[in-house]
C-alpha positions, -999 to +999 in steps of 0.1 A: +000+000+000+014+036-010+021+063+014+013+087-010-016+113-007-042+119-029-053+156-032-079+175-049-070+183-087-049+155-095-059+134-121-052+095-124-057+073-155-063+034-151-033+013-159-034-004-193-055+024-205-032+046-226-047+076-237-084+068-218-102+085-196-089+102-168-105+108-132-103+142-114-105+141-074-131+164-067-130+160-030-120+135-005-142+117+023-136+095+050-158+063+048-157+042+078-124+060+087-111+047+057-098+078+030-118+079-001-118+104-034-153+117-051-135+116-091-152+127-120-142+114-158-121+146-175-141+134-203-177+138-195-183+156-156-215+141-157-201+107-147-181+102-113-169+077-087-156+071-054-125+053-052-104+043-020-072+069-020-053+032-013-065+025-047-055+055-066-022+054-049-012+023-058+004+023-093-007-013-098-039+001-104-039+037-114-013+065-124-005+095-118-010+120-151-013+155-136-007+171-107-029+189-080-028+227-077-008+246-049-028+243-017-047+212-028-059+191+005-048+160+010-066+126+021 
């Protein structure tokens, strides 16, 4: 499991998925005290998620393809 944080405005892309969609963290929750992230598809805002930020951390499963803004809050 990564240590890394997940913060508002980064965007992760599935892995194996070269040039698809890519998932915005809107806002991050804690469900059952366990860290999620609201995401919504960079291609149509109309369709969101919420992922574990275990899950989006873990580059077995997504990756990283931009960055969140300065002062973005972590989960």
């Amino acid at each position: 499991m990564s240590k890394k944080h997940v913060q508002i405005g980064q965007v992760f892309q599935p892995v194996g998925t070269a040039g698809g969609r890519g998932w915005r963290v809107t806002a991050t929750v804690n469900l059952l005290g366990i860290p999620h992230a609201r995401v919504v598809s960079t291609e149509d805002d109309g369709v969101s998620k919420t992922l574990s930020c275990s899950v989006l951390a873990d580059t077995s499963h997504y990756r990283l393809i931009a960055s969140a803004p300065q002062g973005g809050m972590a989960a």
